[in-house]
GUSE-505247 format. One line per field, with one value per residue (C-alpha): z, y, x; residue number from 1. Coordinates in pm, 1 decimal, decimal comma. Layout:
<recs>
w (Z	...) $
v (Y	...) $
u (X	...) $
rose (NUM	...) $
</recs>
This chain:
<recs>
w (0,0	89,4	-297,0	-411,9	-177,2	-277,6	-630,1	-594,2	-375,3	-628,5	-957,9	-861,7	-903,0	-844,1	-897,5	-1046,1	-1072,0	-1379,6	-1374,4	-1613,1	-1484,8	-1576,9	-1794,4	-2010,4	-1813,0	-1767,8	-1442,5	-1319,2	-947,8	-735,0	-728,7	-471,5	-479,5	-658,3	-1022,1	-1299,6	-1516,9	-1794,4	-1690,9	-1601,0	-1934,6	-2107,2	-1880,0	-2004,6	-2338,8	-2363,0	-2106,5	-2358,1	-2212,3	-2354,2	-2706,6	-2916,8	-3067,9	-2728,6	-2806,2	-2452,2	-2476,7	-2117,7	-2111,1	-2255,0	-2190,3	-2295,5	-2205,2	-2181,7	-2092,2	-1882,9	-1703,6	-1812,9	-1758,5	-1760,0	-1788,0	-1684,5	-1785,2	-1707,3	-1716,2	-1410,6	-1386,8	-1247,8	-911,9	-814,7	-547,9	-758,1	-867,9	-1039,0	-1269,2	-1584,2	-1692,5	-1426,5	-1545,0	-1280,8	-1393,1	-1213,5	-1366,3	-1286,9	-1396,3	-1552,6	-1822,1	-1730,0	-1843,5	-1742,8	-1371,2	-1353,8	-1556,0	-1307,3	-1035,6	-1214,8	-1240,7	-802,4	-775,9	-1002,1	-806,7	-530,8	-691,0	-775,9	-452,5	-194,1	-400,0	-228,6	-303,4	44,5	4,6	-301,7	-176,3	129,1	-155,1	-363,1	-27,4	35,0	-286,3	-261,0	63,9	46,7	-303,1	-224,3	-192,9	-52,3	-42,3	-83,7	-273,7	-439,4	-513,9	-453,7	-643,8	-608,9	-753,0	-760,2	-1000,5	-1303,0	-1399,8	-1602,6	-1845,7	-1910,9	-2007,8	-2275,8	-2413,5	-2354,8	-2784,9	-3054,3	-3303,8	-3495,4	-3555,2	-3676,8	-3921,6	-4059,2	-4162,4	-4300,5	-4355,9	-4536,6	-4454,0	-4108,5	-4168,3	-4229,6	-3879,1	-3739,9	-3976,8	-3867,1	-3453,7	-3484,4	-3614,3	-3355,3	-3662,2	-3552,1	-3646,5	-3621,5	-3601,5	-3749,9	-3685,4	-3603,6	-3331,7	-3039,2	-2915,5	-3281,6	-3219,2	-2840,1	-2944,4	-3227,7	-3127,4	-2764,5	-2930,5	-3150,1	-2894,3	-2857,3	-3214,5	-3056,7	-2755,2	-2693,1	-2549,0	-2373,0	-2419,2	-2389,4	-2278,3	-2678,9	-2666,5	-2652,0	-2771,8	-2729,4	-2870,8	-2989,3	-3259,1	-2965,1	-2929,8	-2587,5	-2671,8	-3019,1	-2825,9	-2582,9	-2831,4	-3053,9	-2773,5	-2818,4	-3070,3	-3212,3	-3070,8	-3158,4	-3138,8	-3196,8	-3363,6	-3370,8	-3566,8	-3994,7	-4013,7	-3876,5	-4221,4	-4321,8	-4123,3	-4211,2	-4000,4	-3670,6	-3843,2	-4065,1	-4148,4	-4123,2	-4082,4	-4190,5	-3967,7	-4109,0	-4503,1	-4398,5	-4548,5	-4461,0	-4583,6	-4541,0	-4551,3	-4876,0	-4577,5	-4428,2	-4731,3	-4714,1	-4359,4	-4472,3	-4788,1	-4788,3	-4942,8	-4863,5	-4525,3	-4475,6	-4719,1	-4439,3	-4142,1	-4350,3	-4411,8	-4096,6	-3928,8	-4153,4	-4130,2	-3790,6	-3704,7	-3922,6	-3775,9	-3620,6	-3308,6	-3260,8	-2971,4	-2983,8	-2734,6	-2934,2	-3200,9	-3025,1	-2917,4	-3258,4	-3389,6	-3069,2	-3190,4	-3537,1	-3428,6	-3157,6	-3498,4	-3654,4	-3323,7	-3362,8	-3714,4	-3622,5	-3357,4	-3620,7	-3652,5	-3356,7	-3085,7	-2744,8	-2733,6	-2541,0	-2301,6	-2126,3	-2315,2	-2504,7	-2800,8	-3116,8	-3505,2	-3699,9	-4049,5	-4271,2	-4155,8	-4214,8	-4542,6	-4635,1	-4576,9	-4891,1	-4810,7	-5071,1	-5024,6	-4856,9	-4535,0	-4526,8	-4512,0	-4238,9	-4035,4	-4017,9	-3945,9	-3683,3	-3503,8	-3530,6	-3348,4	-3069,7	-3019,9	-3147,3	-3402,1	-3321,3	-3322,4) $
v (0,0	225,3	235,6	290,1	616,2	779,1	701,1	937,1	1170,0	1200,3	1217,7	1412,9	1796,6	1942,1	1950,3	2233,0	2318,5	2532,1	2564,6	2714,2	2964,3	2989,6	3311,0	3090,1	3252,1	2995,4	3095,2	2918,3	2867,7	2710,8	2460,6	2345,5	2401,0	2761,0	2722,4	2997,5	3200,7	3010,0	2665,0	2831,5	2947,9	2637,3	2427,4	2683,0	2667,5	2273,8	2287,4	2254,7	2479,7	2713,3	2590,6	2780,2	2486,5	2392,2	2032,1	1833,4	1635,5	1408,6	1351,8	1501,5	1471,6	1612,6	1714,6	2101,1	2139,2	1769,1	1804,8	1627,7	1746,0	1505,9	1699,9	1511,8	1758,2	1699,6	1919,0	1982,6	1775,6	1946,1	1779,5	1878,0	2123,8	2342,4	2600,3	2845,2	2618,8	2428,4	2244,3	2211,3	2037,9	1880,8	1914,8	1674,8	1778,4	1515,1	1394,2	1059,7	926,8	725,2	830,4	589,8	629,1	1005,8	943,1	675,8	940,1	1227,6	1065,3	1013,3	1357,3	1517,5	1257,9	1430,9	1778,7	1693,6	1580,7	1815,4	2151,4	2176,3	2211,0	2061,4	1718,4	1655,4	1836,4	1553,6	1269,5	1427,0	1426,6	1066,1	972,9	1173,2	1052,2	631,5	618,8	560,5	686,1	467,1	588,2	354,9	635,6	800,6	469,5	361,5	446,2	272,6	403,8	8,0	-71,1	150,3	10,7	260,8	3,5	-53,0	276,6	204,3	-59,3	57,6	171,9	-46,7	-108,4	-328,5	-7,9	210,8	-99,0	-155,2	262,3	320,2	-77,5	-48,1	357,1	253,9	186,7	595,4	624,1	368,3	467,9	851,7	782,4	570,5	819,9	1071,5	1274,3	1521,1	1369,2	1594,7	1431,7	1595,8	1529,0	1704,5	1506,7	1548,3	1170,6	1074,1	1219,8	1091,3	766,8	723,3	947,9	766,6	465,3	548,6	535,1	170,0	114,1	221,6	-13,1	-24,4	345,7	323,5	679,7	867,2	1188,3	1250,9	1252,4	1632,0	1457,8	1803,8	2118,6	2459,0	2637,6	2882,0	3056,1	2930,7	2560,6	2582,0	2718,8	2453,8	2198,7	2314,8	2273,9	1910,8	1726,5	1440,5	1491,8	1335,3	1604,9	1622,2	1904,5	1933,2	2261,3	2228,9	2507,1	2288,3	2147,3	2488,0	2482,7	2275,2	2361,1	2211,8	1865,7	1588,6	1360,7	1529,5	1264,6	1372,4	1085,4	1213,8	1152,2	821,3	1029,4	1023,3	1282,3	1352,7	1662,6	1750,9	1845,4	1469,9	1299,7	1225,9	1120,9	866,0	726,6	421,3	107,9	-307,4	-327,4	-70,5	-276,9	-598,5	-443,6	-287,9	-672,4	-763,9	-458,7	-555,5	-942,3	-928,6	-689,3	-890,9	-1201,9	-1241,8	-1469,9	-1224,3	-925,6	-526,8	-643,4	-944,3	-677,1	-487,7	-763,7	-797,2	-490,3	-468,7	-795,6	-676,3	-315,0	-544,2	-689,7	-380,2	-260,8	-577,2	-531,8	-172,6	-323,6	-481,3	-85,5	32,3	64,6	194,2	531,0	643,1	917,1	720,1	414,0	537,0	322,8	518,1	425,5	382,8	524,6	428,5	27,9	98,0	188,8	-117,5	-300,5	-207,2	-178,8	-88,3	337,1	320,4	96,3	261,1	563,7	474,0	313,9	598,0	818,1	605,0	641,9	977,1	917,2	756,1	974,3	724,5	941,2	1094,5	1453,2) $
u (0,0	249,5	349,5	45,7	47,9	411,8	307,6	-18,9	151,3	415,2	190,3	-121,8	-62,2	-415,5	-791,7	-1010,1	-1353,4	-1506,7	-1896,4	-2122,2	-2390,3	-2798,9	-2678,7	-2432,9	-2130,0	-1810,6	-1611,3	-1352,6	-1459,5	-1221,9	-901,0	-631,1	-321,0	-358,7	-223,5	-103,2	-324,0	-148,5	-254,8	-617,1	-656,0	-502,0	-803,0	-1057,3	-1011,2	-954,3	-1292,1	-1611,8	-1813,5	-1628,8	-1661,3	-1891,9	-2046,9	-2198,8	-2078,1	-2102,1	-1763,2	-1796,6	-1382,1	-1093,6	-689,8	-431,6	-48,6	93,6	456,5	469,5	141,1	-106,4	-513,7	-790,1	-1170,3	-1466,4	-1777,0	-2145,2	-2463,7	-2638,1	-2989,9	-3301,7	-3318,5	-2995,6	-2907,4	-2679,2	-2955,9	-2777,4	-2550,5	-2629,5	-2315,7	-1996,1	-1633,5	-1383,0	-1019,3	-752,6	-392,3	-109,6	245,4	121,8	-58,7	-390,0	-700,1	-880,1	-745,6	-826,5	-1146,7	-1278,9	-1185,1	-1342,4	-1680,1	-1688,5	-1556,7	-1885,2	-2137,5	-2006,3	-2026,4	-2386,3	-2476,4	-2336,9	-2295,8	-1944,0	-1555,0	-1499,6	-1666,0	-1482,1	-1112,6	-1172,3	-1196,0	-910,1	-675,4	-804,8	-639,5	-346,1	-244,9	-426,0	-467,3	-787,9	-1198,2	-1455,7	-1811,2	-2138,1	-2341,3	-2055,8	-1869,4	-1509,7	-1164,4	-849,7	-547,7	-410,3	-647,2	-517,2	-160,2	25,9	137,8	-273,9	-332,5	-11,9	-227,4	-539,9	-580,1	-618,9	-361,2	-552,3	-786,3	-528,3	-411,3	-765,1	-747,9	-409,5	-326,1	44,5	43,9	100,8	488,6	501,4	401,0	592,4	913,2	833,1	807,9	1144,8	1322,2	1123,1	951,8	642,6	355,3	-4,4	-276,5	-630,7	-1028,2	-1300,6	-1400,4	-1199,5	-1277,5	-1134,7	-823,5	-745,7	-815,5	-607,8	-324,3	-267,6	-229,7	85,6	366,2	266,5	449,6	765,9	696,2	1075,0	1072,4	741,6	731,2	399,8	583,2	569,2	213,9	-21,9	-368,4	-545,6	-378,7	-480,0	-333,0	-211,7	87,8	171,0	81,5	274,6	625,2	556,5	515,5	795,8	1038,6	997,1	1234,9	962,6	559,4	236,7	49,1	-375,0	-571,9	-970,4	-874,7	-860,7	-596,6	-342,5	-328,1	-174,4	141,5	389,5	625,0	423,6	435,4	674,7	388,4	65,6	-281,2	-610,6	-800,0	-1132,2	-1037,2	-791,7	-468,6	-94,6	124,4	482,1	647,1	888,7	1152,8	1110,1	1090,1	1452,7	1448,0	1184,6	1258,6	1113,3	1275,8	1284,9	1261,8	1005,8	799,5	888,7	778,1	475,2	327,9	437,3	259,6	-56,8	-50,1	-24,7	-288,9	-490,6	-491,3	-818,5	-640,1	-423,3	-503,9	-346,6	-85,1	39,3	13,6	235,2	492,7	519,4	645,4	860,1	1024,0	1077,2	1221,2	1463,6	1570,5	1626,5	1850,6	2027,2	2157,8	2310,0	2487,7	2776,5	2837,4	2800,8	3105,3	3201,7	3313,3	3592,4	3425,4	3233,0	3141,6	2803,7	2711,2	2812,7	2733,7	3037,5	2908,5	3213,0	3153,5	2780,1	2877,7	3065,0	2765,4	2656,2	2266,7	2043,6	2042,3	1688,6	1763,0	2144,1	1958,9	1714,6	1974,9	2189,3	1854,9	1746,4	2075,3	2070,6	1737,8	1894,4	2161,9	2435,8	2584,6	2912,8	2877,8) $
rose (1	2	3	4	5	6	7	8	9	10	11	12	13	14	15	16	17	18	19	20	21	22	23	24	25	26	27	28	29	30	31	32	33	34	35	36	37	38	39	40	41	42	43	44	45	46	47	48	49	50	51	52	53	54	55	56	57	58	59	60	61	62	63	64	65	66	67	68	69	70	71	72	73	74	75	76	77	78	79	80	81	82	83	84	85	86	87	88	89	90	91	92	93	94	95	96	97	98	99	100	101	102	103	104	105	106	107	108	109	110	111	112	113	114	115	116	117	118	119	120	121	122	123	124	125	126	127	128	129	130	131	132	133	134	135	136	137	138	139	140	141	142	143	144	145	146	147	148	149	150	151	152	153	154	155	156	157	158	159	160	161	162	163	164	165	166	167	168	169	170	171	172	173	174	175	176	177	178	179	180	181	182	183	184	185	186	187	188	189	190	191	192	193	194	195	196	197	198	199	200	201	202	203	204	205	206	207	208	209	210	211	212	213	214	215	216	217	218	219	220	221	222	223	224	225	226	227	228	229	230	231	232	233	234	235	236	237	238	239	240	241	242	243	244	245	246	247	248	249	250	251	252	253	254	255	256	257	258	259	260	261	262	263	264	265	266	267	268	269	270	271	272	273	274	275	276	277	278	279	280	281	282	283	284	285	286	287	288	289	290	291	292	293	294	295	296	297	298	299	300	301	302	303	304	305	306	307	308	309	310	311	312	313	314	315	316	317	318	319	320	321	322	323	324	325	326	327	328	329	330	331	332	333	334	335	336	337	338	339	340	341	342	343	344	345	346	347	348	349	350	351	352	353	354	355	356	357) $
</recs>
């Protein structure tokens, strides 16, 4: 237990409350600890209520600068005993990813909302947490921060979904978060985009890296330079525009119309050649095999890019300050690859920081 408790201690950063008035006003009410006017802002404009479309979205996530937000938002039935509000949204921001951990918690913390009209009932269940890792309450019902293993919310997406869209395509993706490209990711529908863009780091299952991940961002200036300062990003747009600026993106998705594109400045980066065109039918025959679930799915591709790792390794030596894995280029190019994988080698090493500067 006492894991469990250091873990949410560490990785909880705070809880907000933004409600929606009878005269269509949205106020930010209250939160604990107090947080910037830049984070406020951020949560207000990824909030829905907000949104001029009046489009109820019930969850969102998302990631600004290493803190992640998770936004439960429901309206505000009749019999309820907050009179004066029609809509309210609970924000929990934290260092992990887990949606379905904060979402489970969100949901208790708006029954209690709903029922007592309060900040205090819900800061005593958010302290609960923070300090247990755990809320127990009959009407309310329980949370326990046990239950939600990080390494579920990695696998939580479906692979096999994004291979029944973009079937071959999918190497592109896979090719353009090995070599730590910035992929944007475009639909209308918020809900579109989260799902499909959390599930990409699970093709690079060797880094188990969902820091690259912002499923939610504006074309704002503060969430651009934040995203900019990141070498390779999945990043998620609900905004058309996005399309228009090439240089937020390498490979640019259009979810909605099913299209991949890469950039003319990646191209080179990503020339595809043989072994693309092996881990593309491996990618698809896997995914396609109807005994086969998303994590086997993923074990797959891990398999195939340990095999990839393993054939740079003939090149590869110690260096002398410090003993860091290097790439020797001149005995990759004895090798004699064809250009494409000789070129993707050398890119991917570049990737992982193995080139000798």
């Amino acid at each position: 237990m006492a894991a469990v408790v250091a873990t949410d201690t560490q990785l909880m950063l705070g809880i907000g409350l933004i409600e929606k008035d009878t005269n269509g006003e949205v106020l930010w009410v209250w939160c604990y600890p107090s947080t910037t006017a830049s984070l406020r802002n951020l949560l207000l404009r990824k909030c829905c209520l907000t949104d001029e479309n009046k489009l109820l979205h019930p969850f969102v996530f998302g990631q600004y600068r290493r803190t992640w937000f998770y936004i439960t938002t429901v309206e505000v039935p009749d019999s309820s005993i907050l009179k004066k509000v029609t809509h309210f949204s609970i924000v929990l921001t934290a260092k992990d990813f887990n949606p379905e951990k904060y979402a489970a918690f969100t949901r208790i913390l708006c029954r209690i909302y709903l029922k007592y009209g309060s900040p205090v009932k819900m800061m005593e269940s958010y302290i609960a947490v923070l300090t247990k890792g755990i809320c127990q309450s009959e009407e309310n019902g329980s949370f326990f921060s046990k239950d939600f293993d990080s390494r579920k919310a990695y696998l939580a997406g479906s692979i096999k979904d994004i291979v029944s869209q973009f079937g071959m395509e999918t190497v592109i993706l896979h090719t353009a978060l090995m070599l730590k490209k910035r992929i944007v990711v475009y639909h209308p529908k918020i809900e579109a985009v989260q799902e499909f863009t959390r599930t990409l780091p699970a093709l690079v299952w060797h880094r188990q890296d969902w820091t690259i991940l912002h499923s939610y961002v504006h074309l704002h200036a503060e969430e651009l330079e934040g995203l900019q300062m990141c070498t390779g990003y999945i990043a998620g747009f609900v905004e058309l525009e996005v399309s228009n600026r090439p240089d937020l993106y390498d490979v640019f998705v259009n979810l909605a119309d099913s299209e991949i594109t890469i950039t003319p400045l990646a191209k080179e980066a990503m020339t595809m050649g043989k072994l693309h065109k092996e881990i593309g039918l491996l990618i698809v025959q896997s995914a396609e095999d109807p005994e086969k679930s998303d994590s086997q799915v993923i074990q797959d591709i891990a398999l195939k890019t340990k095999e990839i790792f393993t054939n740079l390794a003939p090149f590869s030596e110690v260096s002398g300050d410090g003993g860091k894995i290097i790439l020797s280029v001149e005995a990759l190019k004895q090798k004699r690859f064809p250009p494409a994988t000789e070129n993707f080698l050398y890119h991917l090493a570049a990737a992982e920081q193995m080139l000798k500067i």
